[in-house]
C-alpha positions as CSV (number, residue, x, y, z in Angstrom):
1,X,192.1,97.7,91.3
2,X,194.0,100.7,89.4
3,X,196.8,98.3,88.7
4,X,194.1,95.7,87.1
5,X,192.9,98.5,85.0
6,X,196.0,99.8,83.7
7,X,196.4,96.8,80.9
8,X,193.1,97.6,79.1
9,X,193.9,101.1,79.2
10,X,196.9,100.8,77.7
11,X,195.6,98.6,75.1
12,X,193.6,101.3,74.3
13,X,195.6,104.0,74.2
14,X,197.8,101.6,71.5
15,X,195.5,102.4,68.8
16,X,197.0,105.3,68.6
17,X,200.6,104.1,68.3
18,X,200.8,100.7,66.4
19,X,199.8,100.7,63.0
20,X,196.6,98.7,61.7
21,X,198.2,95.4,59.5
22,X,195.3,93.7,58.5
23,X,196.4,89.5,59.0
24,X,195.4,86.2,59.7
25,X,198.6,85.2,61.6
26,X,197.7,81.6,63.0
27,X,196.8,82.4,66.9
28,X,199.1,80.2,68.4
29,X,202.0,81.4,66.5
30,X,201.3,84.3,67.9
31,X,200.9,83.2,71.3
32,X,204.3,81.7,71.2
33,X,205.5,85.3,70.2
34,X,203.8,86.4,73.1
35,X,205.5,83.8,75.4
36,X,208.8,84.8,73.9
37,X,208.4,88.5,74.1
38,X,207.0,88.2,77.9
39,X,209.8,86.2,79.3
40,X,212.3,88.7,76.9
41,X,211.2,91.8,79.4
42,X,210.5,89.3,82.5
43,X,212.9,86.2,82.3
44,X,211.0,83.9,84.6
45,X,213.2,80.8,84.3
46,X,216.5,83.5,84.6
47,X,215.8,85.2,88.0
48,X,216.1,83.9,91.1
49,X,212.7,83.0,91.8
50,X,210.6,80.2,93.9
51,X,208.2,78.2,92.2
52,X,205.3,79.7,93.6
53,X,206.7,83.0,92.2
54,X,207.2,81.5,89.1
55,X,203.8,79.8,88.9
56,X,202.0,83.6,89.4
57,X,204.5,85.1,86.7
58,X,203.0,82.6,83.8
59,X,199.9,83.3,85.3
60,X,200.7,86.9,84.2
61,X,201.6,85.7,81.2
62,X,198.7,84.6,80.4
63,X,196.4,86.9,81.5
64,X,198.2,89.3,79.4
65,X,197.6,87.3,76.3
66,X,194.1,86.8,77.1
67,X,193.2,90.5,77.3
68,X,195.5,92.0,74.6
69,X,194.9,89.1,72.0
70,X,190.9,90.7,72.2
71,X,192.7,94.2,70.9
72,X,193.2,94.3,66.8
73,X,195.2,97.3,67.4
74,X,197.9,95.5,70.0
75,X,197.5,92.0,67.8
76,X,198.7,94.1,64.4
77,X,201.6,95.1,66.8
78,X,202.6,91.9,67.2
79,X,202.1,90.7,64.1
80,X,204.7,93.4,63.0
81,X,207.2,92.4,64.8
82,X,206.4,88.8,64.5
83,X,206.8,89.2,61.2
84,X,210.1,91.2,61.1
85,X,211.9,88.7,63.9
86,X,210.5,85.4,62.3
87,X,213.4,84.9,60.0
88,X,215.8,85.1,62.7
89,X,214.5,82.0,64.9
90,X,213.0,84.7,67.8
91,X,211.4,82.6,70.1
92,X,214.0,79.8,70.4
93,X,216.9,82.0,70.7
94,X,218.8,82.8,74.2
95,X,217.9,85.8,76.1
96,X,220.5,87.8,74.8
97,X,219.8,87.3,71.5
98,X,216.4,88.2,71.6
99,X,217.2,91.3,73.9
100,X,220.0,92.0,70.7
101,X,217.3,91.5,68.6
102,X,214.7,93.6,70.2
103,X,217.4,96.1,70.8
104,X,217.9,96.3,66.6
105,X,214.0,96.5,65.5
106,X,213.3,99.8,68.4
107,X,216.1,100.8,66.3
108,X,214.4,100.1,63.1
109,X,214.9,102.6,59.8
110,X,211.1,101.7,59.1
111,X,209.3,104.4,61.8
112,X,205.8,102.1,61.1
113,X,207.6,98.9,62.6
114,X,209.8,101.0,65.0
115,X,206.5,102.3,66.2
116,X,204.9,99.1,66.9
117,X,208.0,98.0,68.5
118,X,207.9,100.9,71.2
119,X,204.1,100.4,71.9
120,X,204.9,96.8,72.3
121,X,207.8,97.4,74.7
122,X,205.5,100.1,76.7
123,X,202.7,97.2,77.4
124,X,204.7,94.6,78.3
125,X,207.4,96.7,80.7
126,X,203.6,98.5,81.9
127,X,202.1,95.5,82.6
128,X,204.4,93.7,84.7
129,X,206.7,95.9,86.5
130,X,203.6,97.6,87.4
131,X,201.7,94.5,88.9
132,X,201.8,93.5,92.2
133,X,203.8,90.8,91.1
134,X,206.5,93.1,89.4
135,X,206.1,95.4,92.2
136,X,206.7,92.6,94.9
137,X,210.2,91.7,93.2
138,X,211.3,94.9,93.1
139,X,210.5,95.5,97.0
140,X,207.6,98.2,96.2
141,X,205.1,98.2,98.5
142,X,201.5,98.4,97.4
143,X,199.6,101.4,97.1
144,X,197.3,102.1,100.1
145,X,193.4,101.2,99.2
146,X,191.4,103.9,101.2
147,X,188.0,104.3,100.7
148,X,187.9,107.2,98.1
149,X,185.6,109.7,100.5
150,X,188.4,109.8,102.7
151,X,190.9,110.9,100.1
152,X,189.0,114.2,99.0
153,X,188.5,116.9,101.9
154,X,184.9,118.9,101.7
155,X,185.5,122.4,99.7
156,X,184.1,125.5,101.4
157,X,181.8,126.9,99.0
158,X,183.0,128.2,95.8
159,X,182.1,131.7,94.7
160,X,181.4,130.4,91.1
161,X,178.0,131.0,89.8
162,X,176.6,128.9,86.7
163,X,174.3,131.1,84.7
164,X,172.4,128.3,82.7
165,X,170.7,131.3,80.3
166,X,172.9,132.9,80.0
167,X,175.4,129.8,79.1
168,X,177.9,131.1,81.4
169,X,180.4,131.0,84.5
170,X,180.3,133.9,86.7
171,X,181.4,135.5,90.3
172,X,178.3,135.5,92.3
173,X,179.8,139.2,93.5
174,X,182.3,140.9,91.4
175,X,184.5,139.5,89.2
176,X,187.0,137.0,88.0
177,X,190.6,138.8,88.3
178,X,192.6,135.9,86.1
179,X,191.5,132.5,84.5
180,X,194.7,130.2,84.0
181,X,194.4,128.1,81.0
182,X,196.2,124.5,82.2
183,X,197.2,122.8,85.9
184,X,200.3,121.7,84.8
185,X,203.8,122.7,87.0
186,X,203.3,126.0,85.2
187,X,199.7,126.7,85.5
188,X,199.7,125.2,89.1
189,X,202.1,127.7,90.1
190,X,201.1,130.8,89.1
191,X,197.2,130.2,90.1
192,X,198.6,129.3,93.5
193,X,200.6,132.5,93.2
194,X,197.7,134.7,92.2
195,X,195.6,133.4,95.1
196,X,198.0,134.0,97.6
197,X,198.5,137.9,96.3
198,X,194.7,137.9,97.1
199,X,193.1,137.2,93.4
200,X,189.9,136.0,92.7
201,X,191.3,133.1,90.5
202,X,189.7,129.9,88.3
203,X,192.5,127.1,87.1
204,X,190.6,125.1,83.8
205,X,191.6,121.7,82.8
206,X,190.8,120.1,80.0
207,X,192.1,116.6,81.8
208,X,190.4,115.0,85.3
209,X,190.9,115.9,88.9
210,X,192.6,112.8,90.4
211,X,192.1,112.9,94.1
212,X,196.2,112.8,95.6
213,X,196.4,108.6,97.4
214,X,193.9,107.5,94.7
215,X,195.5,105.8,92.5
216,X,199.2,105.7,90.7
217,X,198.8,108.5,88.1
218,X,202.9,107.9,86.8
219,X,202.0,107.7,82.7
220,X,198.3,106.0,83.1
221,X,197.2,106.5,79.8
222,X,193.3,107.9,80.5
223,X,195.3,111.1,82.3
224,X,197.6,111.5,78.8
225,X,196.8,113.7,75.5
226,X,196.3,111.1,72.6
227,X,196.4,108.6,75.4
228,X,200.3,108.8,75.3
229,X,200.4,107.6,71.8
230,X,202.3,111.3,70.4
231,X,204.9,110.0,68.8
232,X,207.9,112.2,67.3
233,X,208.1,112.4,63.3
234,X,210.3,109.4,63.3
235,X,208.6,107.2,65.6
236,X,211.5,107.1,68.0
237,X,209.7,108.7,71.2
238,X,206.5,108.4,72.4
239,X,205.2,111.9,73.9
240,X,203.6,112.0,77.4
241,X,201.7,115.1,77.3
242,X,199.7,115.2,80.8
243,X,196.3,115.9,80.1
244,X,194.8,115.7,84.2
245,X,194.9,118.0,86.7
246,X,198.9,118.8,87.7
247,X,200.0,117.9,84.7
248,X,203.4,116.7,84.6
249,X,203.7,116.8,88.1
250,X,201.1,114.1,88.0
251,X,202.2,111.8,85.5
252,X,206.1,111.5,85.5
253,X,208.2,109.6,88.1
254,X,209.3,110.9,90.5
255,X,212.9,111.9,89.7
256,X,213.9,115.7,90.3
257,X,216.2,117.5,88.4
258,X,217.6,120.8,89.6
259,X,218.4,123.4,86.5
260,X,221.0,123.9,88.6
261,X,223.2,120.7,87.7
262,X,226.0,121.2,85.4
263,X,224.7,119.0,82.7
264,X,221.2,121.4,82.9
265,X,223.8,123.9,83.3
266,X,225.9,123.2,80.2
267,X,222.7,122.3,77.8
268,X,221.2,126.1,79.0
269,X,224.6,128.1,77.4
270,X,224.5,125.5,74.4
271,X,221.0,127.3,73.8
272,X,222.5,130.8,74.6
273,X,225.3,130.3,72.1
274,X,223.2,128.9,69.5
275,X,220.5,132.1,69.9
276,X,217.9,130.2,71.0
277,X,217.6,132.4,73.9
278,X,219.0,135.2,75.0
279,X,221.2,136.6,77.4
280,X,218.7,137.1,80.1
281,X,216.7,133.9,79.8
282,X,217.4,131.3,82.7
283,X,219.9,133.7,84.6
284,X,222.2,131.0,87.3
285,X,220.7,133.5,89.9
286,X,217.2,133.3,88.5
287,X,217.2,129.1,88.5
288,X,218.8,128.8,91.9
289,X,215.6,131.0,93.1
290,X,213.4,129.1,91.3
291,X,215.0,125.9,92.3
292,X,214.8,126.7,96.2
293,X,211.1,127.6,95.8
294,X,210.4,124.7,94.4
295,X,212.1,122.5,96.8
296,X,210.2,124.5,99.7
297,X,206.9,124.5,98.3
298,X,206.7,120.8,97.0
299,X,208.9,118.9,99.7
300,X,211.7,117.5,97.3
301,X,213.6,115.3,99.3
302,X,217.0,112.7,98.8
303,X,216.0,109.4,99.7
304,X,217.9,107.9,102.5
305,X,220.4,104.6,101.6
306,X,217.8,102.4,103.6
307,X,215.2,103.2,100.8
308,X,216.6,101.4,97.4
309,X,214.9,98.5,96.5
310,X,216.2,95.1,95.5
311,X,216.8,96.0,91.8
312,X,218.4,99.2,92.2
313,X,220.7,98.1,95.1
314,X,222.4,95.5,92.6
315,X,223.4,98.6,90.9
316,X,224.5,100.6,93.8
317,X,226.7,98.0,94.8
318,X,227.9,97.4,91.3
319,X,228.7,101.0,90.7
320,X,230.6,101.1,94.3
321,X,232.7,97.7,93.5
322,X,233.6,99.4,90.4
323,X,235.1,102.5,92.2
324,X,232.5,105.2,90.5
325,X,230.9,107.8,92.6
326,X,226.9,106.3,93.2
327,X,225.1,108.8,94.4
328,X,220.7,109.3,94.4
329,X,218.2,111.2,92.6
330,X,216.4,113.8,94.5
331,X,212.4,112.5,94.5
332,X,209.1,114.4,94.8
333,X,207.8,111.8,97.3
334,X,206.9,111.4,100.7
335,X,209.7,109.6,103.3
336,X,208.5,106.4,104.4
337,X,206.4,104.9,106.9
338,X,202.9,106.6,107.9
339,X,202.1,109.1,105.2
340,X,201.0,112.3,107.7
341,X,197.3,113.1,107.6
342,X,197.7,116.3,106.6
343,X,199.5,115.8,103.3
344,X,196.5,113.3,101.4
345,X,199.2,113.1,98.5
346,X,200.4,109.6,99.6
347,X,204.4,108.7,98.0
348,X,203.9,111.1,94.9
349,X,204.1,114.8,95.3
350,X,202.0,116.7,93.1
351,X,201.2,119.8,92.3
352,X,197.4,119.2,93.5
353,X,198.4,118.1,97.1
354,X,200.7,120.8,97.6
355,X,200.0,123.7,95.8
356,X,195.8,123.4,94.4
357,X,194.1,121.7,97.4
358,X,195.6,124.3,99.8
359,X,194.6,127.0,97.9
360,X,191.0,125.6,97.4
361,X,190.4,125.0,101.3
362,X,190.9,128.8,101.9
363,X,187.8,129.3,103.4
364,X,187.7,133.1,102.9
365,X,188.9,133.2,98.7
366,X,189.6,130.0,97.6
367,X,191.1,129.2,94.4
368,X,187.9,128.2,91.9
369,X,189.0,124.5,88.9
370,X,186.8,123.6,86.9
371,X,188.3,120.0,85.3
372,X,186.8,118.2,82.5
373,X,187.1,121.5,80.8
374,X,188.6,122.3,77.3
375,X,189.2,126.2,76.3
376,X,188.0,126.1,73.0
377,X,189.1,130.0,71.8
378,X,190.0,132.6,73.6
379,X,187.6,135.8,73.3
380,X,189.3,138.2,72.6
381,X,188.2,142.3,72.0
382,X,189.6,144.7,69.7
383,X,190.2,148.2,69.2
384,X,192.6,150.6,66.3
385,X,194.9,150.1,69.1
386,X,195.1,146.6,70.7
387,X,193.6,143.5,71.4
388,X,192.2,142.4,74.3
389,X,191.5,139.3,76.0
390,X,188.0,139.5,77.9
391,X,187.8,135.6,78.5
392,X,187.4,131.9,77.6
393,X,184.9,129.9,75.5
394,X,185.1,126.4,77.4
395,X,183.5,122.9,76.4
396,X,182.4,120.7,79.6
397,X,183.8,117.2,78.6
398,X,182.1,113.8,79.5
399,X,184.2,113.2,83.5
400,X,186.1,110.2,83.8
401,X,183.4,107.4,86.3
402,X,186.0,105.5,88.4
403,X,186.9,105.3,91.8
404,X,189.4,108.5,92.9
405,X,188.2,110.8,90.6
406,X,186.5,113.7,91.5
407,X,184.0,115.2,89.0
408,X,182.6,118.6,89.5
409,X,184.3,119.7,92.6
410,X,182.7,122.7,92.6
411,X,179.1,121.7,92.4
412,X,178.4,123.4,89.3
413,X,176.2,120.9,87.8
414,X,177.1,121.7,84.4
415,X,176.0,119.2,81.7
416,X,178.7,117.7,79.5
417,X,178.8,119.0,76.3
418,X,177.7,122.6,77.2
419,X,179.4,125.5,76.0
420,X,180.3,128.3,78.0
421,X,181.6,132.0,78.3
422,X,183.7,132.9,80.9
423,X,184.9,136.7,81.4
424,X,187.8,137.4,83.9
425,X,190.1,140.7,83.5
426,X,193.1,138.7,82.5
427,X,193.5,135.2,80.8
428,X,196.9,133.4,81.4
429,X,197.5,130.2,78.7
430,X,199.8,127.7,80.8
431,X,198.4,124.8,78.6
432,X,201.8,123.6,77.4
433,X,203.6,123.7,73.8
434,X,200.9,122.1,72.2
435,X,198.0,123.3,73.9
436,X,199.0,127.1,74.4
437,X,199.3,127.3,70.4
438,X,196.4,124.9,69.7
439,X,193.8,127.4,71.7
440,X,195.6,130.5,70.3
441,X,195.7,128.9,66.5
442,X,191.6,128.4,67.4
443,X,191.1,131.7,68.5
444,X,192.2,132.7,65.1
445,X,194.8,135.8,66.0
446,X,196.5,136.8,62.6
447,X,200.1,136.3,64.3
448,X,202.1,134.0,61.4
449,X,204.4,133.0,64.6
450,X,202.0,131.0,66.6
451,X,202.9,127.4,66.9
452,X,206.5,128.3,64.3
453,X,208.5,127.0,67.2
454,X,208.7,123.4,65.9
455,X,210.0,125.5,62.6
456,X,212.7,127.8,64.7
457,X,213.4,124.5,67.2
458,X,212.9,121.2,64.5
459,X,214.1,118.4,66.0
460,X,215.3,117.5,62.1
461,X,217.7,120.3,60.7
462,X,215.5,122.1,57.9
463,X,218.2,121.0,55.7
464,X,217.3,117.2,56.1
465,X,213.8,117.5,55.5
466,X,213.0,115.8,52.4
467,X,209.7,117.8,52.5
468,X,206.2,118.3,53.8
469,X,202.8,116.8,53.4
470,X,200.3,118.4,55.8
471,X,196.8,117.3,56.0
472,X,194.6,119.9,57.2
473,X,191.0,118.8,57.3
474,X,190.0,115.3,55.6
475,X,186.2,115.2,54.2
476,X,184.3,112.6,56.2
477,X,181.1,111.9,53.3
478,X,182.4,109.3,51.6
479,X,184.5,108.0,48.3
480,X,185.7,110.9,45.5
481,X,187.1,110.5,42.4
482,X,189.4,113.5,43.1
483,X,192.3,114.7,45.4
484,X,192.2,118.6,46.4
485,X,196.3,120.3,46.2
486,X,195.9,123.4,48.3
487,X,198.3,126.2,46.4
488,X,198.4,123.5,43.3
489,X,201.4,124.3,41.1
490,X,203.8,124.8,44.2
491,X,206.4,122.3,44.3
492,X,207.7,119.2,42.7
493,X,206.1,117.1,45.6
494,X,203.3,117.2,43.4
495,X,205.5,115.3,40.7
496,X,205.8,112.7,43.9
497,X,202.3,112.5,44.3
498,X,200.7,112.3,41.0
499,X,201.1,109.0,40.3
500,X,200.6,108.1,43.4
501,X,197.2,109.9,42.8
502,X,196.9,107.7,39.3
503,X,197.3,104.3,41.0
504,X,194.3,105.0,43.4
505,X,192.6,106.3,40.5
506,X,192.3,110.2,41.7
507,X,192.7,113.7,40.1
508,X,194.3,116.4,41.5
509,X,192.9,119.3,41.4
510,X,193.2,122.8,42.8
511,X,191.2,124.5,45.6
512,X,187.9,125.7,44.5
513,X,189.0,129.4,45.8
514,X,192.6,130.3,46.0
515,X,191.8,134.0,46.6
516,X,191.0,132.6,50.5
517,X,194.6,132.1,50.9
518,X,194.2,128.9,52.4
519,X,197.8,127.6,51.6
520,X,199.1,130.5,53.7
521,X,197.5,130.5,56.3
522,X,197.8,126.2,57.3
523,X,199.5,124.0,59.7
524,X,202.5,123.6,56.6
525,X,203.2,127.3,55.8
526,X,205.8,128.0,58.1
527,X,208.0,125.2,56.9
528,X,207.1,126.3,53.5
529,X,208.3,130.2,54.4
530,X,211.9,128.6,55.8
531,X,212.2,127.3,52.6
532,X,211.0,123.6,52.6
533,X,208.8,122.1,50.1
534,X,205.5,121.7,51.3
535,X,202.3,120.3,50.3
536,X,198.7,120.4,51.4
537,X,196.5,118.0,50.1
538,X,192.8,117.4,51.3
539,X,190.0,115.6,50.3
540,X,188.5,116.2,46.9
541,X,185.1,117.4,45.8
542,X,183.2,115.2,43.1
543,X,181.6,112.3,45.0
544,X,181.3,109.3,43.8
545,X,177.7,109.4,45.3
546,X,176.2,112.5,44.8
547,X,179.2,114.3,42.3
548,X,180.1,117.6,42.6
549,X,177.4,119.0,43.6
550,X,176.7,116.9,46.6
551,X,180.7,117.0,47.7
552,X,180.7,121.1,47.1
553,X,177.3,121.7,49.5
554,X,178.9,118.8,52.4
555,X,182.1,121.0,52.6
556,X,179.8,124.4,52.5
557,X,178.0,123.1,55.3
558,X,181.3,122.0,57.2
559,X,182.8,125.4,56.3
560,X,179.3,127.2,58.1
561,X,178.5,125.5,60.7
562,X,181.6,123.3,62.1
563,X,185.2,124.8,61.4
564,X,186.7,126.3,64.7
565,X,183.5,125.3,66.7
566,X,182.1,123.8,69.3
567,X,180.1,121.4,66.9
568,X,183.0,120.1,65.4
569,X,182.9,116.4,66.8
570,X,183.1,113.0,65.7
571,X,179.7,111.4,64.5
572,X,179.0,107.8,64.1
573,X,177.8,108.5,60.9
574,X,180.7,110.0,59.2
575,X,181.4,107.8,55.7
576,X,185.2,107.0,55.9
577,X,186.3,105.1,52.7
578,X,187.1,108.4,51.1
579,X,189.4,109.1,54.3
580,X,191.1,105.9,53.5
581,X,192.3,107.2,50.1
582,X,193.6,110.5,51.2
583,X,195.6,108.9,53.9
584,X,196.9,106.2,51.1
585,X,198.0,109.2,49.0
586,X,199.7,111.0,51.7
587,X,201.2,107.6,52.9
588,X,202.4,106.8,49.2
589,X,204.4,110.4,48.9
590,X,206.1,109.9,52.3
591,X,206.9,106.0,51.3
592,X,208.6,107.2,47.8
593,X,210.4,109.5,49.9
594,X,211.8,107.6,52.3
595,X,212.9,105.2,50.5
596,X,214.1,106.6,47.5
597,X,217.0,109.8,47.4
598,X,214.8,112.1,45.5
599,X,215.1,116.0,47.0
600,X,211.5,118.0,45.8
601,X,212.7,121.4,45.5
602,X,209.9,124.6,44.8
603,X,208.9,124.9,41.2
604,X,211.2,127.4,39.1
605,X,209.5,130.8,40.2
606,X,207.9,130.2,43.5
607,X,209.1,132.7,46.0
608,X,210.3,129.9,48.5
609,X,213.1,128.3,45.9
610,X,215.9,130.5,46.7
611,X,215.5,129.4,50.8
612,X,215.9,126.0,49.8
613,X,218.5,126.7,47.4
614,X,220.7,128.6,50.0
615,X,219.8,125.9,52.3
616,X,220.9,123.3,50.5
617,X,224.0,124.6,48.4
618,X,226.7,122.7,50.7
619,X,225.4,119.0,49.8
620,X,225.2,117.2,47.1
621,X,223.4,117.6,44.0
622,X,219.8,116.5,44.9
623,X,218.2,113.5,42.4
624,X,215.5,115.1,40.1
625,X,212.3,113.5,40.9
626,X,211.6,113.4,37.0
């Protein structure tokens, strides 16, 4: 059943990935794409199949077609790529043309068509390999299908209290000692820790509790943030930020890597010699410790010969005829054969079946998660001579209704939707690099070095970053005639953008009060502080229905009652069209970019020109954009 659902979720999860073309691409041209595509990753006609085989792969086929072909999102994605492979005869070509081909357009300059490309690739390699059919080939047997009551022990009663009046989460005696902030490998670890030194401890997660032999969790969409459509800059890689209880440990295969391999090894001292950490960090001694707690406490094991399937033993034997060393990964999986009944976490070894469920069956203290909960801000007290954290304020999220997923495993009852306040003496943020800096960025601590690590870390050198265009909050009331420029009079981006502006027939304009400091204290600044041009535009003011009057009171009432809180969610009645614009402006600037050589540099004057001049002395004269 999971395996049935998996194709609509990821069709879903695409409209976060592919790009909306808007066409009228005659269907059975694209169903011919299709067919070609389909047999590109899954060569029916190629592999050494029997008819009946063959005869359940086209049904595939087709079933595939029928149920993405009813997505715009996944039919835009095809129609990119349909579009860009067209000229070169794609469907009647051999297989290893078309793999050549495919090959060249994931490789794409154009990140819009290499996107599509990649969410195209993920659906189709998804969908089959991970159907019974796919699975069958590759000598996979299928998951076990036990009722789900069996899968999910009874809890002995949870020392959480939900104070409905007082909107709140409580200890019915005492107190909370710790709240950990995310499940994940890191969160899962240290709340396991912290209950076993005796602490009254409760694990929130924004994602759902997936009860361990329910279901295959590896990269489902429904248990990733953005539904696993983060994308780099670029478009090149698609981000798989678990967002479900254990994290990582839930979602990834199930290939082990010990930091204490030499390649681990050798990438640890690049770091160190570059300063990206410091002597200290990652000591040999400190890894190996790590690395033998980690194999004791999970059960990472190195599959026996007798265990690789039909695909991978083509490679074994082709790596030992060609006289290189073959040797396996270690896996976080159970051996084979009857999975023992009292480990529920059937093949995959997660963090919840070894570490969490343990912990929450100690019948005399047992460790307290809450799922289906997102931290909001942390609360945090303050005095002349520190800050302190006192607690969480937490949003109960709608829980996901399908079989294996357990909702409320504390009995709390409470509503989704509700906000609460949760005190403990410490709070302990293990939600990842994203989340960690999103909840502190939220909580609105005046530390300019929250979230800089994409700044001290870019995965493009600050010297070949053309610029940057951040867009903070977008207006959601309709159509203006105007385009805000937060810190107007910056940077010759603005030279990019105005007649960008013109052709969608906007004025720029300034913020209406630069004495907030709004420009220093958004998503852009630290790239703008390291010296690289960077712009913030937003949506402007003067409505076309309503004027200025009407646009300045929407973004009052915004600015009072929704900014950084709880109320700040989407609402069928938002007016869009005005959206549209902003993103064609930004879209516009990053297109004359990208495809021009221009080099925006600071205005003569602004503070942030000398960075980028001493940044970018050693190339070559930059083009003017005038």
């Amino acid at each position: 059943m999971i395996r049935r659902a998996l194709v609509p979720f990821l069709i879903a999860s695409m409209a976060m990935v592919l790009p909306a073309i808007a066409s009228h691409d005659d269907a059975s041209e694209l169903q011919a794409f299709h067919a070609a595509l389909f047999d590109t990753w899954f060569p029916v006609d190629s592999l050494p199949m029997d008819a009946p085989v063959r005869e359940e792969a086209r049904k595939l086929s087709a079933l595939l077609w029928t149920r993405a072909s009813a997505s715009p999102r996944v039919t835009s994605g095809w129609i990119a790529l349909n579009r860009a492979l067209k000229p070169t005869g794609f469907n009647t070509r051999s297989l290893a043309v078309r793999e050549s081909l495919v090959v060249a357009v994931l490789r794409s300059r154009d990140p819009r068509l290499r996107q599509a490309a990649m969410g195209i690739r993920l659906l189709y390699l998804t969908s089959i390999y991970g159907s019974p059919l796919g699975r069958r080939i590759a000598g996979l047997a299928e998951p076990s299908r036990e009722p789900s009551a069996s899968r999910w022990p009874p809890l002995p009663p949870t020392w959480i209290r939900y104070d409905r009046m007082a909107g709140a989460l409580r200890a019915a005696r005492g107190k909370i000692d710790d709240i950990v902030v995310g499940s994940g490998p890191a969160g899962s670890v240290i709340a396991s820790e912290l209950h076993r030194a005796g602490h009254r401890v409760l694990l929130i997660e924004q994602g759902p509790l997936v009860a361990p032999r329910s279901m295959i969790t590896q990269s489902l969409p429904r248990l990733l943030e953005s539904g696993g459509g983060r994308a780099s800059v670029s478009g090149s890689v698609l981000f798989n930020n678990a967002e479900t209880v254990g994290g990582g440990s839930a979602v990834n295969i199930d290939l082990v890597f010990s930091p204490t391999r030499p390649t681990i090894a050798h990438q640890i001292e690049r770091w160190r010699r570059l300063g990206r950490i410091d002597s200290k960090q990652y000591a040999a001694d400190e890894l190996r410790m790590a690395d033998s707690w980690v194999r004791e406490h999970i059960g990472i094991r190195t599959p026996d010969e007798s265990e690789i399937n039909r695909n991978n033993r083509v490679l074994w034997e082709g790596a030992r005829r060609a006289g290189w060393h073959a040797s396996l990964y270690d896996l976080a999986t159970d051996p084979p054969g009857p999975r023992p009944s009292e480990n529920p976490g059937s093949g995959k070894r997660s963090s919840v079946a070894t570490l969490l469920l343990p912990a929450m069956q100690d019948s005399t203290n047992p460790l307290a998660l809450l799922p289906d909960a997102q931290v909001v801000r942390v609360m945090v007290d303050e005095d002349r001579s520190r800050r302190r954290a006192r607690g969480v304020e937490v949003l109960m999220r709608e829980p996901w209704k399908t079989d294996g997923v357990v909702a409320d495993p504390l009995g709390l009852g409470v509503p989704p939707g509700t906000v609460l306040q949760v005190e403990a003496e410490r709070v302990i943020l293990c939600a990842g690099t994203l989340g960690s800096a999103t909840v502190l960025l939220r909580t609105g601590l005046p530390d300019p070095d929250i979230g800089l690590g994409i700044v001290a870390h870019p995965a493009v050198p600050l010297d070949k970053t053309v610029g940057v265009v951040n867009l903070d909050a977008l207006g959601v009331y309709g159509k203006t005639r105007d385009l805000t420029v937060v810190g107007m009079g910056s940077s010759e981006l603005e030279d990019v953008l105005k007649p960008v502006a013109d052709q969608l027939q906007l004025s720029l304009h300034a913020e209406a009060h630069p004495e907030a400091g709004s420009y220093f204290r958004s998503d852009h600044f630290n790239f703008a502080r390291a010296g690289v041009p960077a712009m913030d535009i937003g949506s402007g003011n003067d409505l076309v229905e309503g004027g200025k009057a009407a646009g300045e009171a929407a973004g009052k009432d915004y600015n009072e009652h929704r900014y950084h809180k709880p109320g700040d969610e989407y609402d069928p009645g938002w007016k869009l069209d005005g959206v549209m614009d902003d993103l064609a402006a930004a879209y516009g600037v990053g297109r004359e970019l990208t495809s021009s050589d221009q080099w925006p540099n600071w205005y003569r004057g602004n503070p942030f020109r000398a960075a980028r001049d001493t940044m970018m002395a050693s190339k070559p004269a930059a083009t003017p954009t005038q």
